[in-house]
C-alpha positions in Angstrom: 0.0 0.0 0.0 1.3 3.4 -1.0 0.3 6.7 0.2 -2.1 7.7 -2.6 -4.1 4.0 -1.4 -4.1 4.7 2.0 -5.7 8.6 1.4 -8.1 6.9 -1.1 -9.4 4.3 1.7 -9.1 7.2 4.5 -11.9 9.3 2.3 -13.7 6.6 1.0 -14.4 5.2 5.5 -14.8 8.9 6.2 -17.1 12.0 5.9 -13.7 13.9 4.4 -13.3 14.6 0.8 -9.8 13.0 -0.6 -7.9 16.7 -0.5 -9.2 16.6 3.4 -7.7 13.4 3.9 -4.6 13.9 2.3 -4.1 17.1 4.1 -4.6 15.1 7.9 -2.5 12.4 6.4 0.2 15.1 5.6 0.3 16.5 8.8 0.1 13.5 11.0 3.4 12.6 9.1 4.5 16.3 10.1 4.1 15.8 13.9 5.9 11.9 13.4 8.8 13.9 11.9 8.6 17.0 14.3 8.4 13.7 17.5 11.1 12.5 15.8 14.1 15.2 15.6 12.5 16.6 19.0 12.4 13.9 21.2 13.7 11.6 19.5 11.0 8.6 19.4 7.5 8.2 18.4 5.0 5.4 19.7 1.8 4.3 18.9 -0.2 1.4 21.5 -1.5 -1.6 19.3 1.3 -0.6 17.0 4.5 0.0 18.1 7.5 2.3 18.3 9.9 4.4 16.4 13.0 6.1 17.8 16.1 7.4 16.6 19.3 5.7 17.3 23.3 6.6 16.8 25.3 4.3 15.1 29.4 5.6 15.7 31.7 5.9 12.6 32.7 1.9 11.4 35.5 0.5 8.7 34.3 -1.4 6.4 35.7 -3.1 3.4 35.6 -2.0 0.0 36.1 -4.8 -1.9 36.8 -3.6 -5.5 39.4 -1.6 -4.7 40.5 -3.8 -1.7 40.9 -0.9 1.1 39.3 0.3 4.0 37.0 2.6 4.4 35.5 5.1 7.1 31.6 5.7 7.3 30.9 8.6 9.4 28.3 8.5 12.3 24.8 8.8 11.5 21.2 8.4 13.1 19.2 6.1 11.7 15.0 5.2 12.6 14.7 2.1 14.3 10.6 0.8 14.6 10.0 -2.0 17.0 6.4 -3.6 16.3 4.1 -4.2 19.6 3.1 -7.3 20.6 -0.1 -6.6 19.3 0.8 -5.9 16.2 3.3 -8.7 16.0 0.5 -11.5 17.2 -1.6 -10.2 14.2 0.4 -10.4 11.7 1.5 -13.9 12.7 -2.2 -15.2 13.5 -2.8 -18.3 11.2 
């Protein structure tokens, strides 16, 4: 499912036209990115949770040219489902 999808369902279950929906759509993704850089996590019950972890500077080896090389330190967005979430998905 893509984002276009998901706006088309959100109008079509609600009272809201489809420019409504994908203006709630956009800014609920707004606020995740705003939780995000702020305070560094995002959760959502029966879902699960998002936060923003550090991974230091590694070497790592390229191999075509056989030599080391440094990646810098960067953030990255873990998401850890809920146990909810994961018992649906793995319901038979």
């Amino acid at each position: 499912m893509n984002k276009d999808s998901l706006v088309s369902k959100i109008a079509n279950s609600s009272s809201f036209s489809r420019h409504r929906s994908e203006l709630i759509f956009d800014r609920i993704f707004e606020l995740i990115k705003e939780s995000l850089v702020k305070d560094k996590g995002f959760s959502v019950d029966n879902f699960g949770e998002f936060k923003v972890e550090h991974r230091e500077s590694m070497k790592i080896m390229n191999t075509k040219e056989n030599q080391e090389v440094l990646l810098p330190p960067k953030d990255f967005i873990s998401f850890t489902p809920s146990q909810n979430l994961l018992d649906i998905i793995n319901k038979k």
